[in-house]
Residue, then its C-alpha position, 0 to 999 in steps of 0.5 A: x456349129x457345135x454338135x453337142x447339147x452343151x451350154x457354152x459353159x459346159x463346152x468350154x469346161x470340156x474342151x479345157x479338160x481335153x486339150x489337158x491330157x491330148x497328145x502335144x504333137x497332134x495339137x502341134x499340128x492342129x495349131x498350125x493349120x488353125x492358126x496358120x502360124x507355122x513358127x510352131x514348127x521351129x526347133x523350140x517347139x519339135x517333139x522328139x522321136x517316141x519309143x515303140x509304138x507309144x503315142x509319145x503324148x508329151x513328145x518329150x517336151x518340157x513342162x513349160x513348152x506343153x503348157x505353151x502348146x495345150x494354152x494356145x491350142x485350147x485359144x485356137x480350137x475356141x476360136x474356131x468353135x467360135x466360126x473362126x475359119x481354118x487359116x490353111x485349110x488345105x495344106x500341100x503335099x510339101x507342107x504336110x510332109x514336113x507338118x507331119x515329119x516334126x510331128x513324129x520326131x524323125x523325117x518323112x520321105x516327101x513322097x508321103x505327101x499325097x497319101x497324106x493329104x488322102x489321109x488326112x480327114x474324115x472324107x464322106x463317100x460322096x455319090x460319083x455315078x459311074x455309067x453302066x449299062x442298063x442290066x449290069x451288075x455286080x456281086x460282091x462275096x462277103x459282108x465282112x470289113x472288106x465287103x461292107x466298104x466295097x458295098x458302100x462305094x458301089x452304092x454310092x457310084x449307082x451301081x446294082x449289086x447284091x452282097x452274099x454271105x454265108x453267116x447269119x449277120x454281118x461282120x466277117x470274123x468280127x462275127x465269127x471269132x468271139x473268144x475271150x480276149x479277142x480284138x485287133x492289134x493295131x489302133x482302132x483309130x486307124x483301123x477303120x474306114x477314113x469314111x465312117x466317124x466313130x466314138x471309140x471307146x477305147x484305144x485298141x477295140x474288142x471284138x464286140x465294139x468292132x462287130x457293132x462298128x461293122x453293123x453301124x456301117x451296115x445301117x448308115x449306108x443303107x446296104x441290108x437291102x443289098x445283102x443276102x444273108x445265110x447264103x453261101x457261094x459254090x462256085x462261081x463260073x465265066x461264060x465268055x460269050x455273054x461276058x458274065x460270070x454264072x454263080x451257084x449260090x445254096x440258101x442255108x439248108x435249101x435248095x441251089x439257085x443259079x445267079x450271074x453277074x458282070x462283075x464278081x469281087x471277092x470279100x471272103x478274106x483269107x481267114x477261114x476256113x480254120x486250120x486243125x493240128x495232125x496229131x494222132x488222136x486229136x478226135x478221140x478227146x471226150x471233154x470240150x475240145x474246139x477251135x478258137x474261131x467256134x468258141x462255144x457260147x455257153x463255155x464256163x472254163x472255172x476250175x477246169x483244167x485246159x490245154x491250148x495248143x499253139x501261142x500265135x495271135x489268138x492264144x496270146x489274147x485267150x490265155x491271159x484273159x482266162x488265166x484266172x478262171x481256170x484251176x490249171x492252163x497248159x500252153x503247148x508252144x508250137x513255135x516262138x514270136x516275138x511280142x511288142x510291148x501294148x502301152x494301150x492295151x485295155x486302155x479307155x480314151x478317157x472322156x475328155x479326149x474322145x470329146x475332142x476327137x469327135x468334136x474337132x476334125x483336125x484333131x482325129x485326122x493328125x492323130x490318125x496320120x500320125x498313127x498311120x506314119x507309126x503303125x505303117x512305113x516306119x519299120x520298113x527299113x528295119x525288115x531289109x538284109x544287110x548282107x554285109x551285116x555279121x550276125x544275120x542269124x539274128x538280126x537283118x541290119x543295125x536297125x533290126x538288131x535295136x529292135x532284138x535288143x529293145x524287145x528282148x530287154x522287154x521280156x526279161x523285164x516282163x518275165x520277172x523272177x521267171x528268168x528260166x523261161x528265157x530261153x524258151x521264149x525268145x526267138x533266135x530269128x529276127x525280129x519281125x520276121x513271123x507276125x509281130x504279136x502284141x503284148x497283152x500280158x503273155x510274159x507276166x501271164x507266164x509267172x502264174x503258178x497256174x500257168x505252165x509253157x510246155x515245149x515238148x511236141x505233142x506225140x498224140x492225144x488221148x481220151x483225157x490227156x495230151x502225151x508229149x514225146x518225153x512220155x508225160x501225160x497232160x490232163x485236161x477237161x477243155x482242149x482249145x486248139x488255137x492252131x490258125x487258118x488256111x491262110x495261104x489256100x487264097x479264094x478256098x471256100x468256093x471254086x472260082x472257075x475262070x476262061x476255058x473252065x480252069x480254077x483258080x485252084x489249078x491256076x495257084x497249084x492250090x497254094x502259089x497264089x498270085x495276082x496283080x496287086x493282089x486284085x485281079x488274075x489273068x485268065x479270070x476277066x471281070x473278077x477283083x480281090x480285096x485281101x488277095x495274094x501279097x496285100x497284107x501290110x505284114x510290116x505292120x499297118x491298117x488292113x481297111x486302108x489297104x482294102x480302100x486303096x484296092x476298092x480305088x482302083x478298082x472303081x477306076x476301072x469300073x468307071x473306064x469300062x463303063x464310059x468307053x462301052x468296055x465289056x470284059x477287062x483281063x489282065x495282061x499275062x506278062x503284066x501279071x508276071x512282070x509284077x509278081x516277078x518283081x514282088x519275088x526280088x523284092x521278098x528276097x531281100x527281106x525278113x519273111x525269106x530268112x530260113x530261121x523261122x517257118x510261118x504263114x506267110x510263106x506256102x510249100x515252096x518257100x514263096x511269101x503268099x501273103x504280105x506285100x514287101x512294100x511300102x504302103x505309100x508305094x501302094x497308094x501309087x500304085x492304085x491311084x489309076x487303072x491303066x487300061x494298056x495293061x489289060x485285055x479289053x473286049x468292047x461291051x456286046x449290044x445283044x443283050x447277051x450280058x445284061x445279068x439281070x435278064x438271065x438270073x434264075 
């Protein structure tokens, strides 16, 4: 049935203007399922391979076969609004491998085809009751993205449970960072939960739509009753004779209380706390002076002079945007990134089309499959080394190095008559090998005659100026220091203690996180991460879709201790270092140990912390099932001792 008010008139009228500027391999294969035909998969129909991270609309068909496609597509989608049944409403494995194969242009391995079909859809949290004792339950910290979506599937399997989180509101850093220009870097029609339909009103999201999203998700699923407020977690504390953990908690400027839970997941994500640069006098600065992530509310930066110290990820989204306000903005380069180019940046989903993403289920589902195949697995192969590869200071393999020559093609183009900053900006490291930023007029930034790029290290900071070791003194009323977080010091803003009293502090030698898919540790029962050690999809991908493969298995789990009367579940230790040691081999072989470059992913001793060397479909097998063999299970106490509700204070 038709979710509009429309006439019928004005609904065809829609429909029509929407399948005219819709991407023809996302109606490709709409038409398919709609229609059951598949000779719209034969050659004369097959869209070629898209550049970069473009949609590729036209999948580089002539005019007279787009014409072909949008006709038939607007017949189709009529007849179906009309209650004509989906012809292959449910496509197997193998069908949608080679759907989805045709549709971007280059082959998809098969074993694409389970997480696709997982993918494939909006697909409501439907209410799966996992046993659990009478007394039991868990504590969830954080209300950011990771913890709004565990929150939704612990209510909907009818497990109690109680979110803390230390801001005033939900929302995680969507709430915390409120800088200009501050949004994600994949498309927001993959970053977001395969659960919750949005009307996206623009392709890449800025920080208030994505904070308004989270809230959305917050009241849809009824979860504020769940979630405690201005709260923050001290320390969290395993009794092993009650099989409960005990967990201080401090309301914002009152008194501690002591809680307990059988279950504690950590949502507190890893970034924060943020990261502040040791330069000598940074403190004695008189004007503004703040990190990106505390971005003063009442700040008006017209005709000021600004400093911003760094040009990660944050910078690039703050300096173009305030490149024009400010009488003079000097950007003091730390290091060099590579930048992909943004087709879609501050982009808007023109009406017609986000008509057609809400009304037609297909059409959200492939076009977010095929934003997933795009964002996600494709580049893999290019961040593997060839070792018999002849220019390995630049470049990894044949693939890699057409990544250096495309992007560096770019920012020559983008640098225009400011061919003397080349080499200042273009890394001598591979490609991918730091996170690849995305492109929001950095480059062209760089030819304001209000902009200048400085290089030289700052040797201190004064009153009024930031010195740089050649002697020059930089003058600035603002200082913005956009220097990043504590990335690799996983689980730092409470001590989590786990059997025999030892932290995970003690366990990591503070910054050598591990874990067993990044989720659970040994020694530490009953305790889950989202977004833990080797989770982040750093070849590039949605975060959410890895936090709902981790929340899978951990449910699983949840659900085996429930039904066989399991108590207390703790990882195996040769399991845990099995894992990790092969997480290492894996890591070894990949971009993010080259020695050229220094960056975030990789702790002290030169170990990648944060990313997973592999694919996301290897994660998607791999949290399909919790398999109990792998853990020490202690069967569930009847005393009474672990109920949590009973010994609260």
């Amino acid at each position: 049935m038709p979710s509009t008010d429309l006439s019928a008139t004005e609904e065809a009228r829609l429909f029509e203007k929407a399948v005219a500027v819709a991407n023809i391999p996302t109606l490709l294969m709409v038409l398919v399922q709609l229609t059951g035909d598949l000779g719209w998969l034969e050659p004369r129909y097959r869209p070629s391979r898209g550049q970069g991270l473009d949609d590729n609309d036209t999948g580089g068909l002539p005019d007279n076969i787009q014409q072909e496609v949008r006709a038939a597509s607007l017949k189709a989608i009529t007849e179906w609004r009309a209650g004509k049944p989906i012809a292959i409403d449910d496509p197997d494995p193998d069908l949608l491998v080679r759907m989805l194969s045709i549709s971007m242009g280059e082959p998809v391995p098969a074993e694409y085809g389970p997480m696709t079909k997982a993918q494939l859809g909006l697909r409501p949290v439907e209410e799966d009751p996992i046993p659990v004792p009478e007394g039991f339950r868990a504590l969830v910290i954080g209300a950011g993205a990771s913890g709004m979506c565990m929150g939704v599937h612990l209510k909907a399997a009818g497990i109690p449970f109680e979110m803390i989180e230390r801001n005033d509101e939900v929302g995680g850093v969507w709430l915390e960072n409120r800088y200009p220009g501050a949004g994600v870097d994949t498309p927001n029609h993959l970053y977001s939960f395969s659960f919750v339909m949005w009307d996206w009103p623009m392709f890449f999201a800025l920080r208030d739509e994505l904070k308004t999203y989270l809230g959305h998700v917050a009241d849809h699923f009824e979860l504020r009753p769940h979630i405690r407020l201005g709260t923050e977690v001290l320390s969290t504390d395993w009794d092993d004779e009650r099989q409960l953990w005990k967990v201080r908690l401090r309301k914002n400027g009152g008194a501690e209380v002591t809680e307990y839970a059988n279950v504690v997941i950590s949502a507190a994500g890893i970034f924060n706390p943020p990261v502040f640069p040791d330069i000598p006098g940074l403190d004695s600065f008189q004007g503004r002076s703040f990190h990106t992530s505390r971005w003063p509310d009442d700040l008006d930066l017209t005709g000021k002079r600004v400093a911003v110290i760094g040009n990660g990820a944050s910078a690039m989204q703050i300096c173009p945007e305030i490149q024009h306000k400010v009488a003079d903005l000097k950007i003091f380069q730390r290091s060099l990134h590579w930048a992909a180019p943004f087709p879609h940046f501050r982009k808007e989903v023109p009406e017609p089309l986000r008509f057609l993403i809400r009304e037609v289920p297909l059409y959200q589902a492939w076009y977010r499959c095929r934003l997933g195949w795009t964002f996600n697995d494709r580049v893999h192969p290019a961040l593997q080394k060839d070792h018999d590869w002849p220019d390995q200071d630049r470049s990894l393999n044949v693939i890699n190095d057409g990544h250096r020559q495309f992007f560096t093609r770019y920012i020559k183009e983008q640098l225009g008559d400011r061919q003397d900053l080349f080499e200042q900006v273009v890394p001598s490291y591979p490609p991918f090998g730091k996170r690849m930023l995305m492109d929001n007029g950095w480059y062209r930034m760089l030819r304001n005659p209000k902009v200048e790029l400085v290089t030289d290290s700052i040797s201190q900071i004064t009153s009024d100026a930031l010195v740089t070791e050649d002697g020059t003194h930089h003058e600035a009323d603002v200082l913005v220091i956009a220097t990043g977080f504590d990335v690799l010091r996983f689980i730092n803003t409470y001590e989590a203690r786990g059997k025999d009293g030892r932290s995970l502090r003690e366990a990591w030698d503070d910054d050598d996180a591990r874990a067993y898919m990044g989720t659970v540790v040994p020694g530490f029962p009953n305790y889950f991460m989202l977004y833990g050690p080797n989770t982040q999809p750093g070849h590039g991908g949605s975060l959410l879709f890895v936090i709902e493969m981790q929340i899978n298995y951990i449910k699983d789990l949840l659900r085996k201790m429930g039904e066989q009367g399991i108590g207390a579940v703790d990882i195996r230790q040769e399991v845990h270092d099995s894992y990790n040691t092969d997480v290492e081999k894996a890591h070894e072989n990949m971009v993010w140990t080259h020695p050229g470059m220094k960056t975030y992913y990789r702790n002290r001793k030169g170990r990648v912390t944060v990313n997973f060397p592999y694919r996301n479909v290897d994660l998607f097998g791999m949290t399909r099932e919790a398999r109990l063999e792998e853990y020490v299970t202690e069967p569930r106490r009847d005393d009474g001792q672990s109920k949590a509700s009973q010994t609260g204070t």
